[in-house]
N, C-alpha and C positions, 0 to 999 in steps of 0.2 A: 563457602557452602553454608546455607543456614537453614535448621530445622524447620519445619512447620510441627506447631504442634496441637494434640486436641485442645480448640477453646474452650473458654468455660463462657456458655452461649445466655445462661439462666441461675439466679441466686441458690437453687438446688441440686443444681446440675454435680452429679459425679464423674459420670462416665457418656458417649458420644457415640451412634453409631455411623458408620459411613454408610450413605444412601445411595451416592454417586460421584462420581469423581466428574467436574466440570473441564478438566483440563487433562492433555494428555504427557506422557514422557514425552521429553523433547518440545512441546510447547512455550513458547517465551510468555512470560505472566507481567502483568505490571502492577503496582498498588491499588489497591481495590478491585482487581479482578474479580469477580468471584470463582473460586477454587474447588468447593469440592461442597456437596449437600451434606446436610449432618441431622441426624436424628436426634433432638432432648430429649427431657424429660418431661418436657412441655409441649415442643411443636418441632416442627421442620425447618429448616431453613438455611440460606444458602451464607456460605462463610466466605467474607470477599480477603484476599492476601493483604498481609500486612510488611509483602516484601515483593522485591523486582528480580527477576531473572530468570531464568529456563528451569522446569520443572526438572531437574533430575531424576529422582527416585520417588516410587509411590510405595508407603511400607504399609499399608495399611487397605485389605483390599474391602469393597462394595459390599455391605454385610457385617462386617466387622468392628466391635464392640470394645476400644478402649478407654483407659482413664484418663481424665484431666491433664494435661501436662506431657502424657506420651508422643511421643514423634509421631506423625502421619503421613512424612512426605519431605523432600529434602529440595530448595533451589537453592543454584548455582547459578555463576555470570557462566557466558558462551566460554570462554578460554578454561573454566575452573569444574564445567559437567563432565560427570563422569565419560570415558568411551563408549559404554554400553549403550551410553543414550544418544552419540553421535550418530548412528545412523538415520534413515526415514523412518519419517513420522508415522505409526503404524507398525515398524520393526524394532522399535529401543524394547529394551530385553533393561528393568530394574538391577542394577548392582544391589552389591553389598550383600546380598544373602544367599550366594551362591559359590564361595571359594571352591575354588579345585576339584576334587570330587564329590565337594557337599551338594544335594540337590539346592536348587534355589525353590524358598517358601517362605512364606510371609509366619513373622512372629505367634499369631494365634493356629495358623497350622502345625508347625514347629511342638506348640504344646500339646494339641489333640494329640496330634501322632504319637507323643512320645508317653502319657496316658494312656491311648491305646495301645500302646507297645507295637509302633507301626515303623517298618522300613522304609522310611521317605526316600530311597534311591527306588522303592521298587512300585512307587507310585508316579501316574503323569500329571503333568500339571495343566492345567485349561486356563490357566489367567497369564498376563502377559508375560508373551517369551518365555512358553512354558512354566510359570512360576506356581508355585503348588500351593494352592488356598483353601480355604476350610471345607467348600464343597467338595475337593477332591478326596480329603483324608475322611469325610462322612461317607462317601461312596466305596474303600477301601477297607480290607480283612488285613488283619495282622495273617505271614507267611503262616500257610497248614491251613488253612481256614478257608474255606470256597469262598470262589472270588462274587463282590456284590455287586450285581447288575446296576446299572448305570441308575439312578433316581433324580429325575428333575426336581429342581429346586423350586421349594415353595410346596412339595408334597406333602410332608410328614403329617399335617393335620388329616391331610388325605386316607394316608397308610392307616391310623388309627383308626379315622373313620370306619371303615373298611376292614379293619381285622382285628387280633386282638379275641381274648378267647371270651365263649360265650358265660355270661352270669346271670343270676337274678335278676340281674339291672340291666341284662343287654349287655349289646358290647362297646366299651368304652370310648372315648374320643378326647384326644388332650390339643390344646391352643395354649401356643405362647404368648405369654404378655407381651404388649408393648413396653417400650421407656415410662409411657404417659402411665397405662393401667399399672406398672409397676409403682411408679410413684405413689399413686393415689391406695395403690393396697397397704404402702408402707407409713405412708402419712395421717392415712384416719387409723388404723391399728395403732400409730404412736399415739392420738389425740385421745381415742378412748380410752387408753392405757395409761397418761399419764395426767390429763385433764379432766378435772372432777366435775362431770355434767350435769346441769340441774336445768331444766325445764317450764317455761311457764305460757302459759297457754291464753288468747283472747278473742273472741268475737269482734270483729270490727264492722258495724255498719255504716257498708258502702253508698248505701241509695244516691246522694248527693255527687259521689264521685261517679255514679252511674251515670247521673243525671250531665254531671258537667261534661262530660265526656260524649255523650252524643250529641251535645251542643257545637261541644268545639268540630266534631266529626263534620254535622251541616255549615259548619262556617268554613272549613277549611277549602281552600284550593287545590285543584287537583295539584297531587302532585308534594304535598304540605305534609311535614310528618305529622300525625296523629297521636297524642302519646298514649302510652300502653297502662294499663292499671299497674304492671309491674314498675312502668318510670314512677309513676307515681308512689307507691311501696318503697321504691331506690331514692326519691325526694324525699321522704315522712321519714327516713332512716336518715339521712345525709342532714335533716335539720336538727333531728333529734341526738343525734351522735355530735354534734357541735356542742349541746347543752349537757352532753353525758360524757366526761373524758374519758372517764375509766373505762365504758365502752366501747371507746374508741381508740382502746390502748391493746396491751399484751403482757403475760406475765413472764419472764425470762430471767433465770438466773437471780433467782432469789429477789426480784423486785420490779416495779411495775415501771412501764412503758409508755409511755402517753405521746399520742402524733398530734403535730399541727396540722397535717394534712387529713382532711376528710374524705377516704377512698375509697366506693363500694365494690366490689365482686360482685359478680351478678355471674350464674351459674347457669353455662350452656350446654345442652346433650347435645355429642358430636357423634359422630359413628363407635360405636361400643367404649364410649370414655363421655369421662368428663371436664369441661375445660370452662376457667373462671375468669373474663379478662376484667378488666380494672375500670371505672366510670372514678377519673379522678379529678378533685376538688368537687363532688358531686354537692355539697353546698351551697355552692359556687355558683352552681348553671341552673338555666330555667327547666323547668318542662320539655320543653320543644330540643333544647340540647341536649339534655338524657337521651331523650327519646331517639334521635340523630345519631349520636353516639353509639347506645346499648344498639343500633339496628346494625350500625355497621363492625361492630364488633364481632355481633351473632354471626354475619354471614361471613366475615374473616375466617372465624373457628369452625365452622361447617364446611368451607372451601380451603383448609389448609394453612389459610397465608396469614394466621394471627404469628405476631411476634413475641419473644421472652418478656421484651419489656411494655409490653401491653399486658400479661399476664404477673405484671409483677407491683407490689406495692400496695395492694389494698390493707386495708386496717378494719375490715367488716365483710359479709357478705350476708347476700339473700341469692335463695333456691325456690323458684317459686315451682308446683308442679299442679297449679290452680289445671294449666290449660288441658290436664290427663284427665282431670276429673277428679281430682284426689283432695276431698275434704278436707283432710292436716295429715301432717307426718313428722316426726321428730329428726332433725339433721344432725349430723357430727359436725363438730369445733371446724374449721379449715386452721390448723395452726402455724402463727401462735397466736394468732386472733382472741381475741375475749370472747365472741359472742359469733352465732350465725341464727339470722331469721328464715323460718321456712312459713311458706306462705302457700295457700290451698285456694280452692275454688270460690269464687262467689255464688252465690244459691240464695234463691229467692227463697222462704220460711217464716213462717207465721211468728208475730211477736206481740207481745203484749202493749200498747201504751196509754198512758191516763186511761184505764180500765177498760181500754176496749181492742180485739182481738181485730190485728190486719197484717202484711207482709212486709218485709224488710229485705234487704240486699245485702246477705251477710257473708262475711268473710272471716274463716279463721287462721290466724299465725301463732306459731308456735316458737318461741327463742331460746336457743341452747344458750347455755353462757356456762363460761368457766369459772367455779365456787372458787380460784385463788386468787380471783381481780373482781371479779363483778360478783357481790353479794345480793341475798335475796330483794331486803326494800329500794337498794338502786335499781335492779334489774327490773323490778315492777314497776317502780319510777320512770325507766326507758322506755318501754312498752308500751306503758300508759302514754307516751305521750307520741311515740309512734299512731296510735291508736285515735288520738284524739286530733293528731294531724291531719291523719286520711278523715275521718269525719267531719270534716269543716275546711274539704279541698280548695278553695280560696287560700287558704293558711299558704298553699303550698307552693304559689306564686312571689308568695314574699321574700 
């Protein structure tokens, strides 16, 4: 008989929820099945077995939220499952957490119940073979106490919606975070908390890059990626973080960091979160493979199916939120990075040159950096020449 237990799916990863179970009691699995959906803290995805034989026991029901390393599920060979699970496919009734009189219920109901001061004999269970799971003990009164009509799952945001006494402000309405929006509450709260931010600001005149850019647009073939001003932003940072280490480092544990590897983040809005996958050895690649890359990345992270290790490894990032319309804006650290670029809209603006007033294609970026690795004249230094890459877009081909 041998555990499954929850993976650690992602380098941040604490805790795991179960999405869905791919496999049933009494199922025979083989290596690399996949077993069972799992929620991160980064994404979804599906955890294939790292073991052969019949699913015995599932301890851990659809919903259900534990930590690293906890049991989630037990196979066994045919001679060594339990009885419970010998019958048909559809009737195996989970062992092990049901002795004698004790009702059967999975580990996280077990605790509710016993918080709420609840008599788990005098509740039903609706998960397999009866087994009594967290929706059944949120539906349940502790004895003395009217009994609470049945609530479908997936309401509560509902119920608040809906009720809740009236105030000033109306009446309330609470959402629970996701894994992911939990992450990113606890990640930037860390970074402004212990990352000393300092800010520095530049105008970058695009013309040239405008210019080359709808060139390459009429030359291309249908069908030919087109790269984006942001690929370009993700080159001019990918060239310039080669000649800048320290920006291209992290400060940790009393002393600095420096990668070989040059990896951008590039920052996607997904449905109410935020997700950063990785454009790595961005250095490395032309235009045309940024561009390739950053597209199919986006649509990964919009349709679900980006992975841990696509969201892992970067050493920098840029946020651009040009395409909102938004001028500039100041970004938090993504840590333990050095530095993150935020990048604004291009806008056409009067500019002044050898004394005579005409328009420009300008763009502002804004770079947070962290005052315990990146100081002020490096940081202007990096900027600067971010700055003078995107201005003389040829540069960016080399």
């Amino acid at each position: 008989m041998a555990d499954v237990v929850m993976p650690r799916l992602s380098d941040s990863m604490e805790e795991g929820t179960v999405l869905q179970w791919l496999k049933s009691v009494g199922d025979e699995i083989a290596v690399g099945d996949e077993l069972v959906e799992i929620e991160t803290d980064k994404a979804n995805m599906a955890y294939e077995s790292d073991v052969a034989g019949t699913l015995t026991e599932i301890l851990v029901d659809e919903g259900e939220t534990v930590a690293i390393g906890e049991p989630i599920a037990r196979v066994g060979d045919a001679e060594g499952k339990d009885a419970s699970a010998a019958g048909p496919v559809g009737e195996e009734v989970p062992a092990g957490d049901g002795d004698g009189d004790r009702p059967k219920a999975s580990p996280l109901a077990r605790r509710m119940a016993k918080d709420k001061g609840l008599d788990l004999s005098q509740v039903e269970g609706s998960g397999p073979g009866g087994r009594i799971v967290k929706v059944d003990v949120e539906r349940a009164e502790p004895a003395g106490e009217k009994e609470a009509e049945p609530v479908p799952a997936g309401t509560r945001e509902q119920e608040a919606a809906g009720g809740g006494a009236e105030t000033a402000k109306g009446q309330t309405a609470y959402e629970e975070l996701s894994k992911t929006q939990q992450l990113i509450a606890r990640r930037m709260s860390e970074s402004k908390a212990t990352a000393p931010h300092f800010y520095l600001r530049a105008s970058v005149d695009m013309s040239r890059a405008v210019a080359g850019r709808a060139l390459l647009k009429e030359a291309a073939g249908e069908g030919d990626p087109v790269p984006s001003f942001n690929d370009m932003v993700v080159k001019a940072c990918a060239l310039a973080l080669r000649e800048h280490p320290r920006a291209n480092g992290a400060y940790r544990d009393g002393r600095f960091e420096l990668y070989s590897r040059v990896n951008v983040g590039v920052a996607v809005a997904a449905e109410d979160t935020l997700i950063v996958p990785t454009l790595f050895d961005a250095d490395r690649k032309g235009l045309r493979q940024i561009s390739t890359e950053s597209r199919a990345l986006a649509k990964k992270v919009r349709e679900g199916q980006i992975t841990p290790p696509e969201l892992s490894g970067a050493t920098f990032t840029v946020s651009n939120l040009g395409m909102y319309g938004i001028d500039g804006f100041s970004a938090v650290i993504n840590p333990p990075q050095a530095a993150i670029l935020a990048v604004g809209a291009i806008e056409e603006r009067p500019v002044v040159r050898d004394g005579e007033v005409t328009t420009a294609q300008l763009m502002q970026v804004d770079l947070a950096c962290d005052h315990r690795i990146l100081y002020g004249a490096p940081a202007a230094e990096f900027l600067a020449r971010i700055k003078a890459l995107l201005e003389e877009p040829l540069s960016l081909a080399l």
